[in-house]
PLY file of the C-alpha trace (Angstrom):
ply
format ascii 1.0
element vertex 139
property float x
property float y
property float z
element edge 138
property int vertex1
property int vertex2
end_header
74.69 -85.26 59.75
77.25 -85.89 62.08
77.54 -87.56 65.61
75.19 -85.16 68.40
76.36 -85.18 71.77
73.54 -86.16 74.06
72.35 -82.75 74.91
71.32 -81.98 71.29
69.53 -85.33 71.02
67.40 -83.95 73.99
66.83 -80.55 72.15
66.50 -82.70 68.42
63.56 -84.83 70.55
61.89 -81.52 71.69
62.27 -79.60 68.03
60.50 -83.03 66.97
57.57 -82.37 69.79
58.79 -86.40 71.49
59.33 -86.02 74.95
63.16 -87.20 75.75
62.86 -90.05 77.63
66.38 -91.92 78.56
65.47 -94.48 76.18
64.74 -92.16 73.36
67.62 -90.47 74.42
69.78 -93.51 74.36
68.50 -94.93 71.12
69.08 -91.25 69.17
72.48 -90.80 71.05
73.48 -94.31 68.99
71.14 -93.70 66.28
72.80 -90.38 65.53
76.29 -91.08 66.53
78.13 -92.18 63.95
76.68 -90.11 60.98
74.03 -91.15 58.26
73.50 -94.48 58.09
70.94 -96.93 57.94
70.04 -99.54 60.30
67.14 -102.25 61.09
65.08 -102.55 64.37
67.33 -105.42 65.15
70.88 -103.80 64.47
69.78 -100.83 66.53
68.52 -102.97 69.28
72.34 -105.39 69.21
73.96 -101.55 69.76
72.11 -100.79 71.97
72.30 -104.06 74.23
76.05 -103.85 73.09
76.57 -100.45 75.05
74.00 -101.34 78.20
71.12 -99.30 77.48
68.55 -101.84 79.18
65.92 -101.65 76.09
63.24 -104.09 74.60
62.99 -104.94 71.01
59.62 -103.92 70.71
60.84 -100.14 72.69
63.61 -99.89 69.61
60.71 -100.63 67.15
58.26 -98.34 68.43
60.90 -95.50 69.05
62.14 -96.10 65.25
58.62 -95.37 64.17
57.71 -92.15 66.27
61.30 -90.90 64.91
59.79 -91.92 61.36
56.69 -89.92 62.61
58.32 -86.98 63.97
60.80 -86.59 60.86
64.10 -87.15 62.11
64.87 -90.50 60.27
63.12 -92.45 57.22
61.92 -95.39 56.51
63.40 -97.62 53.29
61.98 -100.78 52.25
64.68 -102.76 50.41
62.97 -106.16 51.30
59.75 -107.42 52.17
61.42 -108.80 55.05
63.59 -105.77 56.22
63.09 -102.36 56.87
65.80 -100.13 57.57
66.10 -96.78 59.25
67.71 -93.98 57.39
69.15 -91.12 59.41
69.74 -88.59 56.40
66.37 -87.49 55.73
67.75 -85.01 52.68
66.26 -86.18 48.93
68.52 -88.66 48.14
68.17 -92.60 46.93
69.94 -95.53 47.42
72.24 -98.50 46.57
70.85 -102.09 47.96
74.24 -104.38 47.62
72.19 -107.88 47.72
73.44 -110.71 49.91
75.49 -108.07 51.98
72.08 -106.84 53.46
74.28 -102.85 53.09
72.60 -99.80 52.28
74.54 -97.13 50.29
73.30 -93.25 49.71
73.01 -91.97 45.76
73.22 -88.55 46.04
70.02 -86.75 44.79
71.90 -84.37 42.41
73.20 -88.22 40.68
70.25 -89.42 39.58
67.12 -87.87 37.72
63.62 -88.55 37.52
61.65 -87.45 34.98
57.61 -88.08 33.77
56.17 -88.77 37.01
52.65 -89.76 36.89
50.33 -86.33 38.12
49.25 -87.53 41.37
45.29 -87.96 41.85
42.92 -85.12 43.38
44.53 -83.49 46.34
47.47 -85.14 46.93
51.13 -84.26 46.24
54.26 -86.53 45.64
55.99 -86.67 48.67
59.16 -87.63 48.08
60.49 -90.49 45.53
62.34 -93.44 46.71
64.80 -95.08 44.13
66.96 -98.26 45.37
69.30 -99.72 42.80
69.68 -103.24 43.89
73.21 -104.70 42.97
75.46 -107.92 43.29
79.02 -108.72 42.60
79.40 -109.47 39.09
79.62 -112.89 37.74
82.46 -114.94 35.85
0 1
1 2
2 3
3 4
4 5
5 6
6 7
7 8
8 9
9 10
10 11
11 12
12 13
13 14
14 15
15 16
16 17
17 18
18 19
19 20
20 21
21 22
22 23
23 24
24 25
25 26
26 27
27 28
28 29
29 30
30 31
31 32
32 33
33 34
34 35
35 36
36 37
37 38
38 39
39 40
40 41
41 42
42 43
43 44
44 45
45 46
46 47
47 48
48 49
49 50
50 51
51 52
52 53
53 54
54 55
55 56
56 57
57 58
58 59
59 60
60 61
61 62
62 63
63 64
64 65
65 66
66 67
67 68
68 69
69 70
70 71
71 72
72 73
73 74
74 75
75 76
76 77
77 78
78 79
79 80
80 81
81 82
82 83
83 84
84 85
85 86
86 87
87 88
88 89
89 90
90 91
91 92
92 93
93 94
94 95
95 96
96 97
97 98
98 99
99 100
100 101
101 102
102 103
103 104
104 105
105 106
106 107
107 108
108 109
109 110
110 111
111 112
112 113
113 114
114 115
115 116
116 117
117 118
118 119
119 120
120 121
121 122
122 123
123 124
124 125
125 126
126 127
127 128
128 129
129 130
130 131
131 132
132 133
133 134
134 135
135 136
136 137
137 138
C-alpha cells in the first residue's frame, strides 16, 4: 500500500462500513501515509499530536481497534507489553529486531509452514502469524 490522499481514506472508512469522522480521518490519513508499516497506540498518537490533530490516547486506541475490526490494519503481538498496528493486511510474517522495538515484513512467499494442527469442530485457521525475533550478534 502506498500513501492515500484524504479523500480515499473517507471512501477506505465507508468500504470498511466506519463512518469517517475527522478523527478517523486524521488518524488513517497518517496511518496510511507513508506505506506499510507498523506502529503502537502510542507512536500513532506522538504523529498525530506532532501534526495537530487534537486527539486523545484512548480515541487512537479505540480507532486502532475498529480499524482491526473493520479489516484495514492488523494486529501483531511481539511483546506482552506492546502491540503494534500493521497496515499491510496481505499473508505475510515478520522480523522483531529486539531492543530496537522495529518491526520488519517477511514476505509470505519466504517462509513456509507446513503440518498445521487440523483445527477443532467448526473452525478454520485464520491466518498464521510468524515473528522471528532477532538481535545484533555477539563478539
Amino acid at each position: 500500500m502506498t500513501g492515500a490522499p484524504p479523500i480515499a481514506i473517507e471512501v477506505r472508512l465507508r468500504g470498511a462500513g466506519l463512518r469517517p469522522t475527522r478523527q478517523r480521518v486524521a488518524l488513517g490519513d497518517l496511518l496510511f501515509a507513508k506505506g506499510d508499516r507498523h506502529l503502537t497506540v502510542e507512536e500513532l498518537h506522538e504523529e498525530a499530536v506532532a501534526a495537530g490533530v487534537p486527539v486523545s490516547l484512548a480515541t487512537v486506541y479505540n480507532t486502532l481497534h475498529q480499524f482491526t475490526e473493520a479489516g484495514l490494519i492488523r494486529v501483531l503481538a511481539v511483546e506482552s507489553a506492546k502491540t503494534y498496528f500493521d497496515t499491510n493486511v496481505s499473508d505475510h510474517h515478520h522480523f522483531f529486531v529486539e531492543g530496537e522495538n522495529e518491526v520488519l515484513d517477511i514476505p509470505v512467499s519466504n517462509l513456509t509452514i507446513a503440518n498445521l494442527p487440523e483445527p477443532p469442530e467448526g473452525m478454520e485457521i485464520a491466518h498464521v502469524d510468524v515473528v522471528i525475533r532477532l538481535r545484533a550478534k555477539r563478539g
